[in-house]
N, C-alpha and C positions, 0 to 999 in steps of 0.2 A: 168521584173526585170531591174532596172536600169541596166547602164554599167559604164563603168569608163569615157567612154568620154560624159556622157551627164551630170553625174557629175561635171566634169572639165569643159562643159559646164555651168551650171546652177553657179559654183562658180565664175566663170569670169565675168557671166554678173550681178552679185549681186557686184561683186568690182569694176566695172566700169559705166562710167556715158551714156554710149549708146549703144547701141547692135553694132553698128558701130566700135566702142573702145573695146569691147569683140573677134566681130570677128578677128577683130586684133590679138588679144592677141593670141589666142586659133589657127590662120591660116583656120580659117574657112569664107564660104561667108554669107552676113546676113542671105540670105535664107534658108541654110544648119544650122546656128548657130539656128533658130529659129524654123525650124524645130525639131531641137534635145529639145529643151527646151520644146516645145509644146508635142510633146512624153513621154516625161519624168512627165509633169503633167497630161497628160493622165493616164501615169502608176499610178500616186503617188492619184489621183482622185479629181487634185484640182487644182487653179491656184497659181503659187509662185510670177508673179509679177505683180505690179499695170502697167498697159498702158495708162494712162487715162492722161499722163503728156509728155512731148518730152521727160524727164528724166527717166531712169529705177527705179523703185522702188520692194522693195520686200513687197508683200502681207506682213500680220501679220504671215501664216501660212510658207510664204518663211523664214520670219526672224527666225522662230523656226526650223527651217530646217537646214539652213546653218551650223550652230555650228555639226550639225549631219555627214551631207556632207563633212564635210571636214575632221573630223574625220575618217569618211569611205575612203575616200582618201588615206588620209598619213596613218593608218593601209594598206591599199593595196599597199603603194609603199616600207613601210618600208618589207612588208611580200615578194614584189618583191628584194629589197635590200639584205634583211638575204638570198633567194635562192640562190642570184648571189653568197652571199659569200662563203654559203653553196660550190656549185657548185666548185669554183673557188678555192675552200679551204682555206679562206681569213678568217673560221668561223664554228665553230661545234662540236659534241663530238662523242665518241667512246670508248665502253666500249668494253675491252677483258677481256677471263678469263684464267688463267696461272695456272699450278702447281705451288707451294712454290718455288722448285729446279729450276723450269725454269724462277721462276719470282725473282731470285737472282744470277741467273747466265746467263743467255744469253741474256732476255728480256731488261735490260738496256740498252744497247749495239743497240738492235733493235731501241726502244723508242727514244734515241741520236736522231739518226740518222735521223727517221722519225720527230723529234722535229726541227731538223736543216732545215728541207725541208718544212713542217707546222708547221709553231711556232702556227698558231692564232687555232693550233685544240686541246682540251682538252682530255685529254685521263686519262678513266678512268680504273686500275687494278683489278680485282677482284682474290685475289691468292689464291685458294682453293684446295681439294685432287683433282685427277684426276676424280673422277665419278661425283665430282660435275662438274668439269670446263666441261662435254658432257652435262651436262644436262642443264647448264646454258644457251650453244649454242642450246640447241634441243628447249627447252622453249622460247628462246629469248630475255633473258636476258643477255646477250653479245652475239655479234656480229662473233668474231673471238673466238678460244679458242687453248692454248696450251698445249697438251696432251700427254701421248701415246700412242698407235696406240691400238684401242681392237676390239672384233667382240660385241660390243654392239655400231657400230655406223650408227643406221638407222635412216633413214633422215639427213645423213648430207654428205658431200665433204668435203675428208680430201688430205692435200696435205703433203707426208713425207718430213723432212726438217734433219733429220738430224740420224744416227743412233748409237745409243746410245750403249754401253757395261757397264754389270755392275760392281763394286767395292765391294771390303771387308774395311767394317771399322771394327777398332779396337781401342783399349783407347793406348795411346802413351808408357805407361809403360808394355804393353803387349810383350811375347815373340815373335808373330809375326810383332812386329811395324818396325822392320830394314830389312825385307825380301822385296825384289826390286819387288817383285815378289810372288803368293801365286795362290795356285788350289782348287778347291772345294776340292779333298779329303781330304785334309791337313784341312781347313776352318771345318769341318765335326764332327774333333776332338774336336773341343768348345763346351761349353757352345752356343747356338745360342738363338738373338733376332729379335723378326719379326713383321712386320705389323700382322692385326688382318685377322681371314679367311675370311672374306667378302670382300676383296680387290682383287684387280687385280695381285696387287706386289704379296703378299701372293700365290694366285695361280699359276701365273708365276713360282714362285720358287719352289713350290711345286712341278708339274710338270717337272722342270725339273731334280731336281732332284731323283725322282719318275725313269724316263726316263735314267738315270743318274746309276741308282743302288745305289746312296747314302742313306743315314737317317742323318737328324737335330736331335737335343736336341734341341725343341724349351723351353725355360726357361720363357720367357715370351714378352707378343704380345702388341702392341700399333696401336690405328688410327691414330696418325701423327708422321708425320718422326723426328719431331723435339724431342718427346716422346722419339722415338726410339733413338736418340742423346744421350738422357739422359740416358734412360740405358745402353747405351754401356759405356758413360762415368763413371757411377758409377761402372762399371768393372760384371756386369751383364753376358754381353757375349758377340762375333761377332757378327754383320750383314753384310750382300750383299744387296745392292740399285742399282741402274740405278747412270753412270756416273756424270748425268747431275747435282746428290747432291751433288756433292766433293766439292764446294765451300760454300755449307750452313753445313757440318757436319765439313770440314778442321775449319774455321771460329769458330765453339764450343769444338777445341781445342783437335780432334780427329785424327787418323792418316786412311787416305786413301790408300789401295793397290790395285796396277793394279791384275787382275786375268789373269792368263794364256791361251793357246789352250781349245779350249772345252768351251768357256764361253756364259754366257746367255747372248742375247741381243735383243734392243728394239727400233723399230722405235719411235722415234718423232717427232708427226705431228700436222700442222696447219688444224684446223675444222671451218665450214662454215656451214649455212644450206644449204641441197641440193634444194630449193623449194623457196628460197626469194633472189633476189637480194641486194647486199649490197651496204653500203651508200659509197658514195663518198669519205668520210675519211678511212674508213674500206676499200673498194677496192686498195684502196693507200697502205694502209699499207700489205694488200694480196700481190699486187704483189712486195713489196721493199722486205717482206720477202722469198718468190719466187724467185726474181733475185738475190738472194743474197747468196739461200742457195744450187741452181742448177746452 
């Protein structure tokens, strides 16, 4: 198989008028430059230049060659060039996948930061519920993923980053909306609205309050929290979320309460595959969020 310097050879002594002016070029000595060329038509099964003059000439089959060769060149230097950039972080992309909540409240803030340090890396969001954003990572379809912490996470390295307490939202004209403060049993006495039972949140809550001795009036169930927004909004009933959504349900015009002693809470962590190394831009981004949240 050719190599890149017999190429480099074989292009030099096609743009120059002697193998003497080749070997120049290239820093090689004639005997070494014509060695490599005689090689290289050995591999290729044929001769690429005329000898038959003091001047270099290219065969017919050299001349249909050349435009080939050089081609193959600058593809191998430009594919050399994108690694360096790669490498260097000069150039690349990076797909994460984030909860809704995390990818309107804290993810921003991350993204800055790391956009300040690699402007030239493209980063792409994927903001989906939480069982997608694991399986996104388990598949390979993003890189990084932001989550919360479940016991459905095999095959992967999770690093907790932050830990989260959950919130009562309620519609602002609600009797609880001026309390600084609120408890599950108080919460208990609503009307309640909840994620659907195949979710993580659902269960969470279920359990605990299960554990808890309490009972919901579940009224009615949604797959996205944004759903669930709306019917609290429409005065439906309370909900309890993970912290991290006070800024996407505040924002729809809702009122957030801290919950007291005794409350549910939930790791939020950064996932990895445990079994592939990660690319250069994603490792960057692993450890800024790493250093930043320990």
């Amino acid at each position: 198989m050719a190599t890149y310097k017999q190429l480099s050879a074989f292009i030099n002594v096609a743009m120059s008028n002697t193998f003497a002016e080749a070997a120049e070029k290239v820093h090689l000595s004639q005997p070494a430059l014509s060695t490599s060329i005689k090689t290289l038509e050995s591999q290729l099964g044929g001769r690429l230049f005329s000898r038959t003059t003091r001047r270099v000439q290219l065969s017919r089959e050299g001349a249909e060659f050349l435009p080939i060769a050089t081609r193959l060149l600058q593809d191998w230097d430009n594919a050399v060039h994108d690694m360096q950039g790669l490498f260097a972080m000069k150039k690349g992309n990076l797909t994460i996948a984030a909860m809704p909540s995390f990818s309107i409240s804290l993810l921003p803030k991350i993204l800055q930061e790391f956009h300040e340090n690699w402007a030239d890396i493209k980063i792409s969001v994927v903001d989906i519920v939480m069982e997608a954003v694991i399986a996104s990572v388990q598949e390979g379809r993003a890189e990084i993923g932001f989550t919360f912490e479940t016991d459905q996470l095999d095959g992967l390295t999770l690093q907790p980053i932050l830990n989260n307490k959950f919130i009562a939202v309620v519609h602002r004209q609600h009797r609880l909306a001026s309390y600084p403060e609120v408890d599950w049993k108080t919460l208990s006495q609503f009307d309640f609205v909840a994620m659907n039972r195949g979710s993580n949140m659902r269960k969470w809550i279920e359990k605990f309050v299960a554990d808890n001795q309490l009972h919901l009036s579940i009224v009615a169930e949604a797959n996205q929290l944004a759903t669930l927004g709306e019917f609290v909004k429409c005065k439906l009933g309370v909900t309890v979320v993970p912290g991290v959504c006070e800024t996407q349900f505040s924002n729809n015009g809702l009122t957030c309460i801290p919950i007291g002693e005794g409350n549910l809470e939930k790791n939020i962590v950064m996932i990895k595959q445990s079994r592939k190394d990660l690319s250069v831009p994603a490792q960057a981004m692993w450890d800024q969020v790493t250093n930043y949240y320990l």
